[in-house]
KEKENU-595577 format. One record per atom (N, C-alpha, C): atom name; x, y, z; residue number from 1. Coordinates in Angstrom, 2 decimals, m for minus. Each point is the difference from the previous one (the first is absolute). Layout:
! residues N
{'CA' {X Y Z} NUM} ...
This chain:
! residues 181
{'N' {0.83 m1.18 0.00} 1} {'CA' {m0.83 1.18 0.00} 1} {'C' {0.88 1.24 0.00} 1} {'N' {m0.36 0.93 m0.50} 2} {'CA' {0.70 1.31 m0.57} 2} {'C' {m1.14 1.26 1.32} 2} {'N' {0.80 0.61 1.16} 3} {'CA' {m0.51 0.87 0.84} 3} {'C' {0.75 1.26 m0.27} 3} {'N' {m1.17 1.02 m0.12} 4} {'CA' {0.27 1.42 m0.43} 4} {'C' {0.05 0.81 1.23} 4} {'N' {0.67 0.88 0.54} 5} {'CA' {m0.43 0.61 1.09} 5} {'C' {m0.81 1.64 m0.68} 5} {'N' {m0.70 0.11 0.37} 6} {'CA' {m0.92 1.22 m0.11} 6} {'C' {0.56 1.15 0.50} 6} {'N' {m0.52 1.67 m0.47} 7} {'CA' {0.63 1.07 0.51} 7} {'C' {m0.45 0.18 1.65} 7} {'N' {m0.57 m1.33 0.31} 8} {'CA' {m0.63 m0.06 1.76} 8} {'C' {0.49 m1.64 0.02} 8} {'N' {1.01 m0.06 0.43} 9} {'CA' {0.87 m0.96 0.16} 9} {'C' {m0.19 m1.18 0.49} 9} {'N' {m1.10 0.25 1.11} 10} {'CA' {m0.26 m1.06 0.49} 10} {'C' {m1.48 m1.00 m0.58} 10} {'N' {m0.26 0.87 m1.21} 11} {'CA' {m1.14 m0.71 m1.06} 11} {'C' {1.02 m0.66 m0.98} 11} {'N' {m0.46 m1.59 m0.60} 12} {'CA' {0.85 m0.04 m0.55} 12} {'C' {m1.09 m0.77 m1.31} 12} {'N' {0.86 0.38 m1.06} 13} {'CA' {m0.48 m1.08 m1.27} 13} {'C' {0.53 m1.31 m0.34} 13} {'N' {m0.87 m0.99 0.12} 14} {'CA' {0.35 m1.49 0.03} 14} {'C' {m0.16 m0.34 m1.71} 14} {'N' {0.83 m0.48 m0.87} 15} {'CA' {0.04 m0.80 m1.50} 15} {'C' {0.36 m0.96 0.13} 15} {'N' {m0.84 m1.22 m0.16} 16} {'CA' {m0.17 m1.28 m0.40} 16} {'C' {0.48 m0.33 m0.72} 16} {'N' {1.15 m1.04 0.05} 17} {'CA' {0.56 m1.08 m1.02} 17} {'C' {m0.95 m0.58 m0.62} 17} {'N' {m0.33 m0.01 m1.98} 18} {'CA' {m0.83 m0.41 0.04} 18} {'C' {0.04 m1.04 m0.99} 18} {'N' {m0.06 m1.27 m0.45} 19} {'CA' {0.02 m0.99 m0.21} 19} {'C' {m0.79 m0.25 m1.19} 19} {'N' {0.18 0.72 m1.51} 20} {'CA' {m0.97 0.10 m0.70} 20} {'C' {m0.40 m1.05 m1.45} 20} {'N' {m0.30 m0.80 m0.82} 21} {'CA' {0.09 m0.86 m1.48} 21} {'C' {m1.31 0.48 m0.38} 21} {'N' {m0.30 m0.53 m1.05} 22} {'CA' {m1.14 m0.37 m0.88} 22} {'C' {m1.01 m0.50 1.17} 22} {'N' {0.36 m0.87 0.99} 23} {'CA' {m1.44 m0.37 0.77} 23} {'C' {m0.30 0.84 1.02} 23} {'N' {0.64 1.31 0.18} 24} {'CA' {m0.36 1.11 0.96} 24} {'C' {1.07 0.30 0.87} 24} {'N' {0.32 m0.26 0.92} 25} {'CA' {0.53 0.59 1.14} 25} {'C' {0.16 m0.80 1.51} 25} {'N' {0.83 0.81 1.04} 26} {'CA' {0.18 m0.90 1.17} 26} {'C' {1.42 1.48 0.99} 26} {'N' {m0.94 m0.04 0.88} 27} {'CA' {1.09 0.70 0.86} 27} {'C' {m0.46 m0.20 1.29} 27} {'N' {1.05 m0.10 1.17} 28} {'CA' {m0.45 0.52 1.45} 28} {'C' {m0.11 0.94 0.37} 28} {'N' {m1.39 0.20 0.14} 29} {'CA' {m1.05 1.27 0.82} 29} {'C' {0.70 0.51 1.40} 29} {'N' {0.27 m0.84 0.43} 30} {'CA' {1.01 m0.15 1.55} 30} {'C' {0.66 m0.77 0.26} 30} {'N' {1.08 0.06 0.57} 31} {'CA' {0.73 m0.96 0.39} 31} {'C' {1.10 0.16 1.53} 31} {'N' {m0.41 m0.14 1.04} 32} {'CA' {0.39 0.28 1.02} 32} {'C' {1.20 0.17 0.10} 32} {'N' {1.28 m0.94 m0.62} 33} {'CA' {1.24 0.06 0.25} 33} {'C' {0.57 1.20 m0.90} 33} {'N' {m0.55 0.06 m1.18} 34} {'CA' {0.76 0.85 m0.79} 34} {'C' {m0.65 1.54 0.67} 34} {'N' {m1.13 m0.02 0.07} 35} {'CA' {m0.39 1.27 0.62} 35} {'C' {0.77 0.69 1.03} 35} {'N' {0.42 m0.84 0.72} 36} {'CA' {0.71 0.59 1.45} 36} {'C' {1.14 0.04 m0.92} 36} {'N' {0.93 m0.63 m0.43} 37} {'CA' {1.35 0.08 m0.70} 37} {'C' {0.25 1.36 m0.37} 37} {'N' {m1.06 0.44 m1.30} 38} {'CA' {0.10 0.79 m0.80} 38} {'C' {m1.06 1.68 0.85} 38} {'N' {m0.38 m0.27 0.74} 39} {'CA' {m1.30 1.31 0.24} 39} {'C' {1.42 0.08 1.72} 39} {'N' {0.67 m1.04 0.63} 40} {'CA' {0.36 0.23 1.18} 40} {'C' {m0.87 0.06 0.91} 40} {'N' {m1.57 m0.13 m0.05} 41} {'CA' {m1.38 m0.22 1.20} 41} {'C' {m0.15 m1.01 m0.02} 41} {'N' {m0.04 m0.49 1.17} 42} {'CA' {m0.61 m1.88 0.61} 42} {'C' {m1.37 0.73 0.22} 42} {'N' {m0.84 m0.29 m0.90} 43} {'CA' {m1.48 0.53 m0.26} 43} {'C' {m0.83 m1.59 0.58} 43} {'N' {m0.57 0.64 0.51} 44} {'CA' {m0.75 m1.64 0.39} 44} {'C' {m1.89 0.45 m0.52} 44} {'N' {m0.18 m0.60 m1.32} 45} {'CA' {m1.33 0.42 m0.10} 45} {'C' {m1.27 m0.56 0.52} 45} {'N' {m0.79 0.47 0.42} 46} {'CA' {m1.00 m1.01 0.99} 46} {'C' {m1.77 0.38 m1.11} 46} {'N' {m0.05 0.58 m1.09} 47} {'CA' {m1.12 0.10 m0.58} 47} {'C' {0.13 0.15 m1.15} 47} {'N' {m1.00 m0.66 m0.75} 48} {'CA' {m0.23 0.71 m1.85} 48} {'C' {m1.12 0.68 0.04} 48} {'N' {m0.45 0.41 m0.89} 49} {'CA' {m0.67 1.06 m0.27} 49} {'C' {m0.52 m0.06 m1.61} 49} {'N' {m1.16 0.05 m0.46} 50} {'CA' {m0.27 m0.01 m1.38} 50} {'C' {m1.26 0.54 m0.35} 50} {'N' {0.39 1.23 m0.78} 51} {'CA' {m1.59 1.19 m0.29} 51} {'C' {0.23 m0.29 m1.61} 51} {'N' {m1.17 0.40 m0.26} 52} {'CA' {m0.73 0.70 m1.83} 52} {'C' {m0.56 0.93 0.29} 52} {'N' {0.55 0.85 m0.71} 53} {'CA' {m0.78 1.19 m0.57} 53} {'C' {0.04 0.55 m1.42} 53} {'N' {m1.26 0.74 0.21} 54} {'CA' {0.21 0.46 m1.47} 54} {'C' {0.75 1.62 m0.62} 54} {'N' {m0.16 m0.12 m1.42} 55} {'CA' {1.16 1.46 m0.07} 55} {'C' {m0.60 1.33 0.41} 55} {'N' {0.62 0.93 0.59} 56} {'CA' {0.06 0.84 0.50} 56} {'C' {m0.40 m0.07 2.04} 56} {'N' {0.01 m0.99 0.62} 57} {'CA' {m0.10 m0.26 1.09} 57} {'C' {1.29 m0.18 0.57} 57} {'N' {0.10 0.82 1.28} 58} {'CA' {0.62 0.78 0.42} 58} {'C' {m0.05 m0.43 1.77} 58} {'N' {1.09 m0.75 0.41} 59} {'CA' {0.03 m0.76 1.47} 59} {'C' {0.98 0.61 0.40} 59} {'N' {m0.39 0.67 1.12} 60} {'CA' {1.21 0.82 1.24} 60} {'C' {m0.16 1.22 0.05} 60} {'N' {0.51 0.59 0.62} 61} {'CA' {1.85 m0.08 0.59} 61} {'C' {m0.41 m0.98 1.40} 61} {'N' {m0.43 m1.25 0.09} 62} {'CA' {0.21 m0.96 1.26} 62} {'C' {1.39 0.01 0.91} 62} {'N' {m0.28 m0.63 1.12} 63} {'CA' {1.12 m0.21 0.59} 63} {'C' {m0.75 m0.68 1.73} 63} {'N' {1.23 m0.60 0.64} 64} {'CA' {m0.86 m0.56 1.70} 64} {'C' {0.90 1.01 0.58} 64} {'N' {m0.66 0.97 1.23} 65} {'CA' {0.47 0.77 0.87} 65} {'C' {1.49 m1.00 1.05} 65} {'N' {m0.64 m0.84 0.32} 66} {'CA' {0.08 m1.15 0.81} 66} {'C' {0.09 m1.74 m0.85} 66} {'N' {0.90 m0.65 0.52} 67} {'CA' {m0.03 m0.96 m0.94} 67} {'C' {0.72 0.06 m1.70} 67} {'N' {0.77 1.48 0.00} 68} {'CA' {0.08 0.00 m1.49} 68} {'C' {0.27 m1.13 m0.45} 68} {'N' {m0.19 0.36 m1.61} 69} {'CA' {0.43 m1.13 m0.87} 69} {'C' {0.66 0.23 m0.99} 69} {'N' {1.36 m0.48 m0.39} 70} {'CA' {0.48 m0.25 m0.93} 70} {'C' {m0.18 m0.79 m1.24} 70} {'N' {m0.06 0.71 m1.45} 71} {'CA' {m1.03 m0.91 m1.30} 71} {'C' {0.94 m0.07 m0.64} 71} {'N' {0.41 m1.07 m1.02} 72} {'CA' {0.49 m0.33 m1.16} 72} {'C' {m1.52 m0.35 m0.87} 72} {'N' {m0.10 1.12 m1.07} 73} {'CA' {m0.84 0.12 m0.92} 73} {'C' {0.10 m0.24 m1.30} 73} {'N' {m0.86 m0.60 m0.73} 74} {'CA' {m0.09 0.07 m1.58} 74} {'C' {m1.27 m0.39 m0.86} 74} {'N' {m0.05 0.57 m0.96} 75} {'CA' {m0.93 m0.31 m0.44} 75} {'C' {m0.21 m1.59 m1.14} 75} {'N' {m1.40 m1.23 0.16} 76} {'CA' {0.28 m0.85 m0.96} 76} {'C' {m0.78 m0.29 m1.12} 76} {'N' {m0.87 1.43 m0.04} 77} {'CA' {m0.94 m0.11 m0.79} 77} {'C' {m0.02 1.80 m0.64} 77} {'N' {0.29 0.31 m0.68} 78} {'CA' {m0.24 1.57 m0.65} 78} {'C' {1.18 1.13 0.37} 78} {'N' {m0.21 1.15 0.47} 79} {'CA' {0.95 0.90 0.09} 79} {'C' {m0.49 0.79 1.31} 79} {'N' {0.80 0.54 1.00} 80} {'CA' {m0.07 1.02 0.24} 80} {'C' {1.29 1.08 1.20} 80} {'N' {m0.25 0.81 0.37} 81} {'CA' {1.00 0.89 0.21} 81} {'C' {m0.58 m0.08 1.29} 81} {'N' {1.31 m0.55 0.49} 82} {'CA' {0.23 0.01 1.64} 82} {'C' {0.58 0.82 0.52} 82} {'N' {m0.22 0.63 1.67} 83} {'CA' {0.73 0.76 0.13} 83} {'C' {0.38 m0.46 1.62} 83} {'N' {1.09 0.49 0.32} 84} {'CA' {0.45 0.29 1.72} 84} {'C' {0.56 1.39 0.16} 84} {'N' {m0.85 0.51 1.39} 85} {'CA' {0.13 1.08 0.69} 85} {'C' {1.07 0.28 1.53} 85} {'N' {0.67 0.09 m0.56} 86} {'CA' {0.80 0.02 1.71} 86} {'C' {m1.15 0.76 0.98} 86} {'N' {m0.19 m0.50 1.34} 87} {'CA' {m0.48 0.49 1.13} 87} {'C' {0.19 m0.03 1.21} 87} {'N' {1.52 m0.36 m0.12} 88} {'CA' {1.27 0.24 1.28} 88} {'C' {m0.10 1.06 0.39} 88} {'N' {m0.34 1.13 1.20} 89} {'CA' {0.23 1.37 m0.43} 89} {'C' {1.40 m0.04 0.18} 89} {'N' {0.65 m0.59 0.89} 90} {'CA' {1.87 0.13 0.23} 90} {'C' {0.64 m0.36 m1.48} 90} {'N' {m0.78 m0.48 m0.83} 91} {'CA' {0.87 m0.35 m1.19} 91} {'C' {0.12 1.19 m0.96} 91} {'N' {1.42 m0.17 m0.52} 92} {'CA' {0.35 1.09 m1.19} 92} {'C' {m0.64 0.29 m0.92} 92} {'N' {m0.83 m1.16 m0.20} 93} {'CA' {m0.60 m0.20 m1.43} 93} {'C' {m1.45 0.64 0.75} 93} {'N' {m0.73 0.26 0.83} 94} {'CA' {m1.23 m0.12 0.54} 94} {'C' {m0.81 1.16 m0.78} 94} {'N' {m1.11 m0.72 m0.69} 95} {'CA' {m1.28 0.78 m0.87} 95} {'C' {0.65 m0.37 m1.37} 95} {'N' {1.32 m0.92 m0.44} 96} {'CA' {m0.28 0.24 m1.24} 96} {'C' {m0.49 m1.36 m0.25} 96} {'N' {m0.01 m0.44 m1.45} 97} {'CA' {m0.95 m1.29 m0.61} 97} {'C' {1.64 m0.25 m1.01} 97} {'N' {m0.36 m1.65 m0.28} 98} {'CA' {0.50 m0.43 m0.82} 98} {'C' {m1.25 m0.77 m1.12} 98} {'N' {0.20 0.49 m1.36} 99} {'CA' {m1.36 m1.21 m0.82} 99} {'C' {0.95 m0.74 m0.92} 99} {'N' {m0.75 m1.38 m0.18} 100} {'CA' {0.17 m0.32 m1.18} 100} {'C' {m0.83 m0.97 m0.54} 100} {'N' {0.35 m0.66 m1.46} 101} {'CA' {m1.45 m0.33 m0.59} 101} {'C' {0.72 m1.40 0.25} 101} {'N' {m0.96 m0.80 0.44} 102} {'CA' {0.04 m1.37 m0.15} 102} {'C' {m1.17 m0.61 m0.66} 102} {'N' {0.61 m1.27 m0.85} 103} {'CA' {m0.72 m0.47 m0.92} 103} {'C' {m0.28 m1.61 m0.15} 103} {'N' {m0.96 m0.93 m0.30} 104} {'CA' {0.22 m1.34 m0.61} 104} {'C' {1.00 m0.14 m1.09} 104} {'N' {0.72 1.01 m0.35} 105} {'CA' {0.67 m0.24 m0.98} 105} {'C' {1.34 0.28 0.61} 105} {'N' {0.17 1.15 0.51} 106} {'CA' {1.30 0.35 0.65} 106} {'C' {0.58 m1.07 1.29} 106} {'N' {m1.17 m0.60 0.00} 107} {'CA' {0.57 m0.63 1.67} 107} {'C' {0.36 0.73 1.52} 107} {'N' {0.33 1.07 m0.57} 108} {'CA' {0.56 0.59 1.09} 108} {'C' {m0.30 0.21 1.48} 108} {'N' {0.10 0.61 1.05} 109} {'CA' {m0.33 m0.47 1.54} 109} {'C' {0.53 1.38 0.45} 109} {'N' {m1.07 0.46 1.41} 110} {'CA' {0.59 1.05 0.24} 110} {'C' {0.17 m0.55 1.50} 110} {'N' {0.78 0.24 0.66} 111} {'CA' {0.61 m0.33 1.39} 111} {'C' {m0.22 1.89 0.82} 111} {'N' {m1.50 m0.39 0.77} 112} {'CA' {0.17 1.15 0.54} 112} {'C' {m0.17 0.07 1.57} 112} {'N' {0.76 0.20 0.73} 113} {'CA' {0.34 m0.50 1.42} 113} {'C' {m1.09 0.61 0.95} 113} {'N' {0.34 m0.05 0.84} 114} {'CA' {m0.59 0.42 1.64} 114} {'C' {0.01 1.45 0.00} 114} {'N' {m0.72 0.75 0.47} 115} {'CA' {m0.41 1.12 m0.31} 115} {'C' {m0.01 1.19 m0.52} 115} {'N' {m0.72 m0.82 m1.02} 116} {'CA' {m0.13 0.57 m1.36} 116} {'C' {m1.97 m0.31 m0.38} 116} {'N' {m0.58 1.36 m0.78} 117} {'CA' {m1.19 m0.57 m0.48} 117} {'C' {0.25 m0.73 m1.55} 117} {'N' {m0.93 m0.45 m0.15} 118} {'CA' {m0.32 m0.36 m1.55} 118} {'C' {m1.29 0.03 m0.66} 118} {'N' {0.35 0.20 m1.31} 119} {'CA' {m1.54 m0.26 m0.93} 119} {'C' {0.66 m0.24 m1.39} 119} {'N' {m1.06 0.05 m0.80} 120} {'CA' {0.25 m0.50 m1.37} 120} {'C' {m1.21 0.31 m0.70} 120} {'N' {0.21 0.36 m1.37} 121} {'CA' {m1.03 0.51 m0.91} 121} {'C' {m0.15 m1.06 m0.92} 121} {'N' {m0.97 m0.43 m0.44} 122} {'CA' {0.14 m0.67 m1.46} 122} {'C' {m0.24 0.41 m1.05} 122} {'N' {0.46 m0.20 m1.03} 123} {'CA' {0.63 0.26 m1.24} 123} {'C' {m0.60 m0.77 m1.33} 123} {'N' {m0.09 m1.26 0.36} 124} {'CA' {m0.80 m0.68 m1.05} 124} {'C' {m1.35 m0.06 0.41} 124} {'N' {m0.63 m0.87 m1.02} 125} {'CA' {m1.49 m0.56 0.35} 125} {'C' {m0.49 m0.03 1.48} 125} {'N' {1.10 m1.10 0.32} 126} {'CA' {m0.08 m0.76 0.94} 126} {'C' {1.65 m0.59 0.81} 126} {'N' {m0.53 0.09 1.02} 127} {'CA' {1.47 m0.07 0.75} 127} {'C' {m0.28 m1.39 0.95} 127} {'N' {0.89 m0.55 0.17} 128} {'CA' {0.38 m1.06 1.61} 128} {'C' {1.17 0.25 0.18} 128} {'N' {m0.12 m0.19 1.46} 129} {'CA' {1.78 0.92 0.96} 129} {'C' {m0.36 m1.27 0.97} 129} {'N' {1.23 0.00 0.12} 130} {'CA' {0.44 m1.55 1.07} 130} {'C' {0.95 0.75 0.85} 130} {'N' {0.09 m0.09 1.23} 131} {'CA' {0.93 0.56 0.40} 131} {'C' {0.21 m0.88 2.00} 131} {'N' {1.04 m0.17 m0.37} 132} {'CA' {0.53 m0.58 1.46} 132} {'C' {0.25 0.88 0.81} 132} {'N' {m0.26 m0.35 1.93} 133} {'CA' {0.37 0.96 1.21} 133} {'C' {0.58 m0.45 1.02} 133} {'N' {0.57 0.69 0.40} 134} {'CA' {1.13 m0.53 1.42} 134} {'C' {m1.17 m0.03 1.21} 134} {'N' {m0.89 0.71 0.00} 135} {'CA' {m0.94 m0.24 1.21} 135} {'C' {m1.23 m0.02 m0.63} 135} {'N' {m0.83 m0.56 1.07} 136} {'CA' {m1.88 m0.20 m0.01} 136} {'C' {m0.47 1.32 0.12} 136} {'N' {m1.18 m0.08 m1.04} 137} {'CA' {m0.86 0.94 0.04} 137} {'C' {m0.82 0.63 1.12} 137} {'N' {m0.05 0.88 0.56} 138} {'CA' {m0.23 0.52 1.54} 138} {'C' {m1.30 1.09 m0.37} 138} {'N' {m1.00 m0.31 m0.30} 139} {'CA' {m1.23 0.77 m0.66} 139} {'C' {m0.23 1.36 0.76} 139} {'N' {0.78 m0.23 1.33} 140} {'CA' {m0.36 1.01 1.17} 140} {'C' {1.08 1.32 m0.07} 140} {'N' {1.19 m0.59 m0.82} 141} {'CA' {1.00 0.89 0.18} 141} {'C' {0.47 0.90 m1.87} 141} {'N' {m1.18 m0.52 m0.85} 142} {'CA' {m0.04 0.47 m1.07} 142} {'C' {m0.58 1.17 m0.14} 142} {'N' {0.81 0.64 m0.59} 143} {'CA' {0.43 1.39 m0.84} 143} {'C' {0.21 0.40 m1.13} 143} {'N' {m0.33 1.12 m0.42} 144} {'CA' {0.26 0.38 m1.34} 144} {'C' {0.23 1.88 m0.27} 144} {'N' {0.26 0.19 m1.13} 145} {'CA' {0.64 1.47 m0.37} 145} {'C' {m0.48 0.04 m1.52} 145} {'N' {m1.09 1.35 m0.01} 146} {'CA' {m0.26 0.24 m1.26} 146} {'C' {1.05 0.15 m1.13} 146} {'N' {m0.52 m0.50 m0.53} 147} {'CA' {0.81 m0.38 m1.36} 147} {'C' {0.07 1.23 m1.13} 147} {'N' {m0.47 1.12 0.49} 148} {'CA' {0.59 1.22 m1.23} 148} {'C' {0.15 1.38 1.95} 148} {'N' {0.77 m0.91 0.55} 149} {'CA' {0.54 0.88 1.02} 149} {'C' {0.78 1.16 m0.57} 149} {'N' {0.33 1.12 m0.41} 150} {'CA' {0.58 0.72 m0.48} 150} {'C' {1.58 0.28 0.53} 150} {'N' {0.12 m0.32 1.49} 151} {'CA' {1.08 0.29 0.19} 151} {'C' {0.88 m1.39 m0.47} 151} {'N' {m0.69 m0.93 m0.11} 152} {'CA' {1.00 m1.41 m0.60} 152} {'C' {m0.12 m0.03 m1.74} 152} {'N' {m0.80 0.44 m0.47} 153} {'CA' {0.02 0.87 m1.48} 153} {'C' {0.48 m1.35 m0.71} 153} {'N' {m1.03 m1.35 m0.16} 154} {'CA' {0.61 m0.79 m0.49} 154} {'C' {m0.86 0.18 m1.74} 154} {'N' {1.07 m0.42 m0.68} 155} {'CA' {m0.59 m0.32 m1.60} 155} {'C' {m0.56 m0.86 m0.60} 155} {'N' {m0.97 0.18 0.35} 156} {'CA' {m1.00 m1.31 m0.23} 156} {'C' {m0.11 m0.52 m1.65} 156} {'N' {m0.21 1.49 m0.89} 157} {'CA' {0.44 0.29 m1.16} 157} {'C' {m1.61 m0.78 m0.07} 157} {'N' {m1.27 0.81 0.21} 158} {'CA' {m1.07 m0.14 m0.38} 158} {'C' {m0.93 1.10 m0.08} 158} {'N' {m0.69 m0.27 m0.82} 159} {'CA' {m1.13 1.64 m0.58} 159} {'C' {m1.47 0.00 0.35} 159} {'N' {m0.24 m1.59 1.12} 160} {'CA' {m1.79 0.37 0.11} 160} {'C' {1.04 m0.88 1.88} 160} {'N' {m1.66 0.71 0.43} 161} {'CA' {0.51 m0.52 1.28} 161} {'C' {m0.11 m1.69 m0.10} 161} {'N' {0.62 m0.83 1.27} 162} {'CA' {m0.01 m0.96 0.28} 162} {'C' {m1.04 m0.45 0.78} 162} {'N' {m0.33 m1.66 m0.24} 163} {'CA' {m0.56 m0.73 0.64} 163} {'C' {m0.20 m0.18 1.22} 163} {'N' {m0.45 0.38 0.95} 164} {'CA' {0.45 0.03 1.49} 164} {'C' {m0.36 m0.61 1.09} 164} {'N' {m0.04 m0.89 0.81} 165} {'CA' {m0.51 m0.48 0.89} 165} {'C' {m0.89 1.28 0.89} 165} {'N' {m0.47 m0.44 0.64} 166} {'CA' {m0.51 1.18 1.74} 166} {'C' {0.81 0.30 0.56} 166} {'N' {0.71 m0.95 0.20} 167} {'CA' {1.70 0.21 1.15} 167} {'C' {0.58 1.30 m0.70} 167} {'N' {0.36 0.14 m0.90} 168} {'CA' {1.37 0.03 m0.95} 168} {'C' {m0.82 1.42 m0.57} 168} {'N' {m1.31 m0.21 0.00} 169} {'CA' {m0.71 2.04 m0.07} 169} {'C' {0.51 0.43 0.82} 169} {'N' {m0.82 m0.68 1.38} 170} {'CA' {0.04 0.86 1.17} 170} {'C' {1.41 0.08 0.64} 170} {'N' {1.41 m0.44 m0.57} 171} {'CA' {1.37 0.23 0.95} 171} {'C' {0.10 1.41 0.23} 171} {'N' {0.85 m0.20 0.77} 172} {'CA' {0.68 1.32 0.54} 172} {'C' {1.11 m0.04 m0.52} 172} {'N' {0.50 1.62 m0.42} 173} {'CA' {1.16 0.25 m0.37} 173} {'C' {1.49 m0.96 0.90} 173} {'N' {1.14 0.36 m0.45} 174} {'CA' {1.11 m0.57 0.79} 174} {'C' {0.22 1.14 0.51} 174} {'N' {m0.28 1.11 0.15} 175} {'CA' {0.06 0.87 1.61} 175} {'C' {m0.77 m0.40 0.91} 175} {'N' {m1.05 m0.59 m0.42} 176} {'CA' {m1.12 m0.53 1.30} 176} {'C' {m0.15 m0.97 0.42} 176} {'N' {0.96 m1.28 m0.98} 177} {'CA' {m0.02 m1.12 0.46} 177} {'C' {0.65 m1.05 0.73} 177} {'N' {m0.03 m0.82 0.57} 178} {'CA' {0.59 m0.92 1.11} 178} {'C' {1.44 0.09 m0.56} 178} {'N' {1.09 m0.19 0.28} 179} {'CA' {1.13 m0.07 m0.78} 179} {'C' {1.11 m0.31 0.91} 179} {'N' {1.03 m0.64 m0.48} 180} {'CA' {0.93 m0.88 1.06} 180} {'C' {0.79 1.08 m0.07} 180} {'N' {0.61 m0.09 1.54} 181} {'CA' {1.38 0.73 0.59} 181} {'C' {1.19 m0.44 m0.63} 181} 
């Protein structure tokens, strides 16, 4: 696997060795030993995770107050543009975003750690995102950050609004919201 470090360092981009002929394809999605080798985290994942949506639907800025969770993300069905938000306030990087597009075609994986939010837009028709976590889902300690927050000024690079859950209307800015020390 080929790991990119991002202009927020501690997000990283995962590329799959990928194993390709005439009858399709073959790569490891994960692989515990090489992961720690190559990323340097003894990540211990304890959940999967697997949504559809359709294009222009629009999930996050999520995150657990408590309990965070660390995701290795990708998409295995369509396109869309993921993002991570630093929400360390002690961190250097804190309020900015890293995006990128992950695809069924690209393979690619976004490794976005412990506190940090996330979301993702879709891009095609239709999207499925698989994504693994270092901790259990804690329904009590879930959070989120509007997603055209202005001071995190992320580029969504879209012209009608998005799809939105209730949650994900009603967030609160990242001046108002829960956010790790």
């Amino acid at each position: 696997m080929k790991i990119t470090v991002t202009k927020i360092p501690d997000v990283l981009i995962i590329e799959p060795k990928i194993f390709g002929d005439e009858r399709g394809f073959f790569f490891e999605s994960f692989n515990s030993k090489s992961w720690q080798e190559k990323t340097g985290l003894n990540t211990n994942f304890v959940q999967d995770n697997h949504s559809r949506s359709q294009k222009n639907v629009l999930r996050g800025l999520h995150y657990q107050i408590q309990q965070p969770q660390g995701k290795l993300v990708r998409a295995i069905l369509g396109e869309i543009f993921d993002v991570a938000v630093d929400i360390r306030k002690k961190s250097p990087t804190f309020g900015q975003w890293v995006g990128e597009i992950l695809t069924a075609e690209n393979k690619k994986q976004l490794w976005i750690p412990e506190g940090f939010a996330h979301g993702f837009l879709v891009l095609s028709e239709n999207a499925e995102v698989v994504y693994k976590t270092n901790n259990f889902y804690a329904p009590e300690y879930d959070r989120a950050i509007r997603w055209d927050d202005g001071d995190i000024n992320i580029n969504w690079n879209i012209k009608i609004t998005p799809l939105l859950s209730q949650k994900d209307k009603n967030a609160p800015l990242l001046k108002d919201a829960d956010i790790f020390d």
